[in-house]
DRENTIPA-590652 format. One record per residue (C-alpha): residue number from 1; residue in one letter; x negated, y, z negated. Coordinates in steps of 0.5 Angstrom, whole numbers, m for minus. Layout:
N
pos,code,u,v,w
NUM,A,X,Y,Z .
...
***
This chain:
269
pos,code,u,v,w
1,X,32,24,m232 .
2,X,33,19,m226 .
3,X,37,13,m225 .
4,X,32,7,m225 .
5,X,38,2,m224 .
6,X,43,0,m219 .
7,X,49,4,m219 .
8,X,57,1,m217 .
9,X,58,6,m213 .
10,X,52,5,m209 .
11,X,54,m2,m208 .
12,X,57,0,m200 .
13,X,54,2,m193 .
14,X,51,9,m194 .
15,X,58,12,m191 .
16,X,62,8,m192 .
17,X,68,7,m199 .
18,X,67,7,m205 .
19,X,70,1,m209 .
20,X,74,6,m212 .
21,X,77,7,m205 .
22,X,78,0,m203 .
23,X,81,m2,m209 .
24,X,87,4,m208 .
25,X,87,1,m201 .
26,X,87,m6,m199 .
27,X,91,m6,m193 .
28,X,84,m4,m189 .
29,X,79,m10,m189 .
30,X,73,m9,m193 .
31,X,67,m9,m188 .
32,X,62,m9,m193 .
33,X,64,m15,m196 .
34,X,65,m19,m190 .
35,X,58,m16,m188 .
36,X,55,m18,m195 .
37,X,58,m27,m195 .
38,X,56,m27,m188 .
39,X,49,m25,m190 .
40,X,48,m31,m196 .
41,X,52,m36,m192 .
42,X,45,m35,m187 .
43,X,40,m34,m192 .
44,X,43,m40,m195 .
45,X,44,m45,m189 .
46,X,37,m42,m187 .
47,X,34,m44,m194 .
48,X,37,m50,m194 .
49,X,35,m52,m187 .
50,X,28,m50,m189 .
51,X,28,m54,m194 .
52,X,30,m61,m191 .
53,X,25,m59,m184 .
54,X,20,m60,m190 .
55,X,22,m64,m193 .
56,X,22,m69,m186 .
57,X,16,m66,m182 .
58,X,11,m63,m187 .
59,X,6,m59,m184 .
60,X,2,m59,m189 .
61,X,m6,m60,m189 .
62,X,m6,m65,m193 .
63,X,0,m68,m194 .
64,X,1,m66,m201 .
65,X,4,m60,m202 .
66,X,10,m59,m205 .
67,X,15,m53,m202 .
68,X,14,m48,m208 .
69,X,7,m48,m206 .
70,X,8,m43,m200 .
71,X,9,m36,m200 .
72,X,13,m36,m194 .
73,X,18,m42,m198 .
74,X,18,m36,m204 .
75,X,20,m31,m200 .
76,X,26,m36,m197 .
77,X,29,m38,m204 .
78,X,28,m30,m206 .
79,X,32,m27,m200 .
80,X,38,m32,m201 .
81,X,38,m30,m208 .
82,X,39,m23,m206 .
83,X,44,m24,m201 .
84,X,48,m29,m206 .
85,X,47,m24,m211 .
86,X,50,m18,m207 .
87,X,55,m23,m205 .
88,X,58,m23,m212 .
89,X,58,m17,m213 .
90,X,60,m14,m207 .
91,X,67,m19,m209 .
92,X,67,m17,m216 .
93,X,64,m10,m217 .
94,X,66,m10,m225 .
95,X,60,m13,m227 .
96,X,56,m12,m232 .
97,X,50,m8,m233 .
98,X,44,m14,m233 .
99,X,48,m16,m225 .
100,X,46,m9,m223 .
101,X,39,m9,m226 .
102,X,38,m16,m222 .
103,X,40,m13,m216 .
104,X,36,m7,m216 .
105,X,30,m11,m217 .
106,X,32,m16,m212 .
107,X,34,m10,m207 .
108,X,27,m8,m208 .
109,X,24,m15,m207 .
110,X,27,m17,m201 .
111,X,24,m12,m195 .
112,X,18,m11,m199 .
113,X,16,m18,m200 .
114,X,18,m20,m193 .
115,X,15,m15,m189 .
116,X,8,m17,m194 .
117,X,9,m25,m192 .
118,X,10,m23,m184 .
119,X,3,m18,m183 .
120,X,0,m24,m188 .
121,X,3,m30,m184 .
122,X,1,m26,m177 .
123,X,m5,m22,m178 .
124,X,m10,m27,m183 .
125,X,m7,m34,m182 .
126,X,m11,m39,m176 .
127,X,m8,m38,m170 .
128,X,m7,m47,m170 .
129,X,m2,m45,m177 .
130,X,2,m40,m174 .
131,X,7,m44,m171 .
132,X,14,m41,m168 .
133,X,19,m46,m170 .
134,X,27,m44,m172 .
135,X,25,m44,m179 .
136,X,18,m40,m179 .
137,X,20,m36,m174 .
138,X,27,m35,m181 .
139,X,21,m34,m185 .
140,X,16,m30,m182 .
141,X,20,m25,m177 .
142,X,28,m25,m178 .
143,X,27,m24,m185 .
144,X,23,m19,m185 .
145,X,29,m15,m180 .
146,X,35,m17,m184 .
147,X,32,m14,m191 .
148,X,30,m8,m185 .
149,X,36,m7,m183 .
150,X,40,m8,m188 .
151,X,36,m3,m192 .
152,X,38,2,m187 .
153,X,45,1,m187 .
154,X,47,0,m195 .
155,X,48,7,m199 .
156,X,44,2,m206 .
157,X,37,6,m206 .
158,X,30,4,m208 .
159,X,27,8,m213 .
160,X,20,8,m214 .
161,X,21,4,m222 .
162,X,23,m2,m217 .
163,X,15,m3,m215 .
164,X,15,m7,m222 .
165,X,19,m12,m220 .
166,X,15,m13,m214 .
167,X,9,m14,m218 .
168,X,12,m19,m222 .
169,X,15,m23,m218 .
170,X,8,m23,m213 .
171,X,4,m24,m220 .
172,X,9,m30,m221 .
173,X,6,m33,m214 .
174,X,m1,m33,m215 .
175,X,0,m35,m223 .
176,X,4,m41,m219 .
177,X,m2,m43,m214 .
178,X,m7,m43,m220 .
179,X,m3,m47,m225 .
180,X,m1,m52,m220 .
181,X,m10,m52,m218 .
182,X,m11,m54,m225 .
183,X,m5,m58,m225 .
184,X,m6,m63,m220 .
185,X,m13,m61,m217 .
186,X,m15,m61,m209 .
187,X,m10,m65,m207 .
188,X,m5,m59,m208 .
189,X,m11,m54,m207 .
190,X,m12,m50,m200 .
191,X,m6,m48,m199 .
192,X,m8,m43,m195 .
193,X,m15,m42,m192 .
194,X,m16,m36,m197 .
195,X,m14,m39,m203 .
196,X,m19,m44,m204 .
197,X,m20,m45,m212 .
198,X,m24,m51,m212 .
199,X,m29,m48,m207 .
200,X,m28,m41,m208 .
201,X,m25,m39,m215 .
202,X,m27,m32,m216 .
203,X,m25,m30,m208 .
204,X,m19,m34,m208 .
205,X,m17,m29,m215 .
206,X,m19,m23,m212 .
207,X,m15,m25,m206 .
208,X,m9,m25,m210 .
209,X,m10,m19,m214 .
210,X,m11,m15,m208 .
211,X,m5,m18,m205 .
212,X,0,m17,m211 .
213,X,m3,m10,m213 .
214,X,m5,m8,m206 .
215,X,m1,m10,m201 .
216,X,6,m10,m205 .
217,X,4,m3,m206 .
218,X,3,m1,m200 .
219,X,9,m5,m197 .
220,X,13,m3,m203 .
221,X,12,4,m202 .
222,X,14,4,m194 .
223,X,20,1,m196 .
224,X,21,7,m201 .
225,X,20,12,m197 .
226,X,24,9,m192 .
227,X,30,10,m196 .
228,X,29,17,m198 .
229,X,28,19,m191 .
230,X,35,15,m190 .
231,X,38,19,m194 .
232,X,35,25,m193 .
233,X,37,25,m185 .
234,X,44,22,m188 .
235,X,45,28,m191 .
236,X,42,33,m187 .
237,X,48,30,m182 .
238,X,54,30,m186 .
239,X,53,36,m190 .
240,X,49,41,m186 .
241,X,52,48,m185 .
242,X,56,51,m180 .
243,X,53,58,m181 .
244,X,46,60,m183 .
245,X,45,63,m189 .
246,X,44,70,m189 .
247,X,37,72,m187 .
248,X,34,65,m187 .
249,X,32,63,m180 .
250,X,32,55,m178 .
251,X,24,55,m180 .
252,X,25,58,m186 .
253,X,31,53,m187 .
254,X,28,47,m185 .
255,X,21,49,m189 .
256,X,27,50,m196 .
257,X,29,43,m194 .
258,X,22,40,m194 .
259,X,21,43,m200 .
260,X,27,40,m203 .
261,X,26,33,m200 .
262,X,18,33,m204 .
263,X,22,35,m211 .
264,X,27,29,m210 .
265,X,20,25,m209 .
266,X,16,27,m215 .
267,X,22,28,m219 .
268,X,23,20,m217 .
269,X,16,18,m219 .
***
């Protein structure tokens, strides 16, 4: 049966020691860590930051909006949740099974949800509403490349039980524009020019099934793929033989590793 959560020793740069091996040798400093809290203390300044910006020059339409009704703002609280959580327990690997869980949905939601928010923000905002300050540019671009390379570097894979978590917590949002529409009317209505519930309720709902179904689907499944290829190449580098089996040619072995590659995937699903 396949793993679905997060393991220990997955928790390190895809190369790098294991907890084990740092904790047997301390006298060499832990990169990964140091890695890891320079990471949560950007994502946090960065939130922190954000939300100060908005709170003393909001860019609002109307003036009424709260910071939980943007998407973008979501997406800040969510990747600073995930690079605090991967601080705590890259510090303090002995913890237990429900942090591991935590973090495989969190390592899922990061890329996906950032690289969801910055082709959303780019591609179907009016082009008046995308602004490029410091903290737009944060939220809609540079958290997109730092849950990328991030993905890249790390030895924690994404496993293909993780998109639920995607779903839930983009599910999470578009429940959210809705009850605050009931709530409190227009004044907190049009938050984006596409989720227009008192004029267009019905394309406003389907909007965000397509966006929560749809588009983390996609997105998620890139993530997915990228982090199997990872390890695929990473392998194929680090243990790749110096001699050829007998009578195989490198067509024939390289068709064999395709092979093997697919199973991974369908053995994932």
């Amino acid at each position: 049966m396949p793993k679905i959560l997060m393991q220990p020793e997955e928790h390190r740069f895809l190369g790098g020691r294991y907890p084990e091996e740092k904790k047997k040798d301390t006298s060499k400093p832990d990169g990964f860590l140091i890695y890891k809290m320079a990471l949560a203390i950007l994502c946090t300044s960065m939130m922190g930051y954000g939300y100060w910006d908005q709170k003393t020059n909001p860019k609002d339409m109307h003036g009424s909006h709260s910071y939980t009704d943007y998407v973008s703002n979501w997406n800040d609280i969510s990747c600073t949740a995930w690079s605090i959580i991967n601080a705590i327990v890259a510090l303090q690997p002995a913890m237990p099974t429900a942090a591991y869980g935590l973090l495989s949905g969190l390592n899922a939601i990061a890329p996906t949800f950032s690289c969801g928010v910055a082709l959303a923000f780019w591609t179907l905002l009016p082009a008046e509403r995308q602004t490029t300050d410091i903290v737009s540019l944060h939220q809609h671009a540079f958290l997109a490349v730092i849950t990328i390379v991030d993905l890249f570097l790390v030895a924690s894979p994404i496993r293909y039980f993780h998109i639920i978590s995607t779903w839930i917590f983009a599910g999470c949002y578009a429940i959210n524009t809705m009850i605050v529409y009931f709530l409190f009317g227009e004044d907190r209505d049009d938050v984006y020019p596409f989720l227009n519930y008192s004029e267009k309720f019905g394309n406003a709902v389907k909007f965000d099934l397509a966006m929560t179904f749809g588009l983390q689907t996609i997105m998620f499944s890139m993530m997915y793929l990228f982090s199997k290829t990872k390890f695929w190449v990473h392998r194929k580098i680090t243990a790749a033989p110096a001699v050829d089996s007998a009578g195989e040619s490198k067509t024939e072995l390289l068709e064999k590793d395709i092979v093997n590659y697919s199973q991974e995937l369908e053995s994932d699903l």
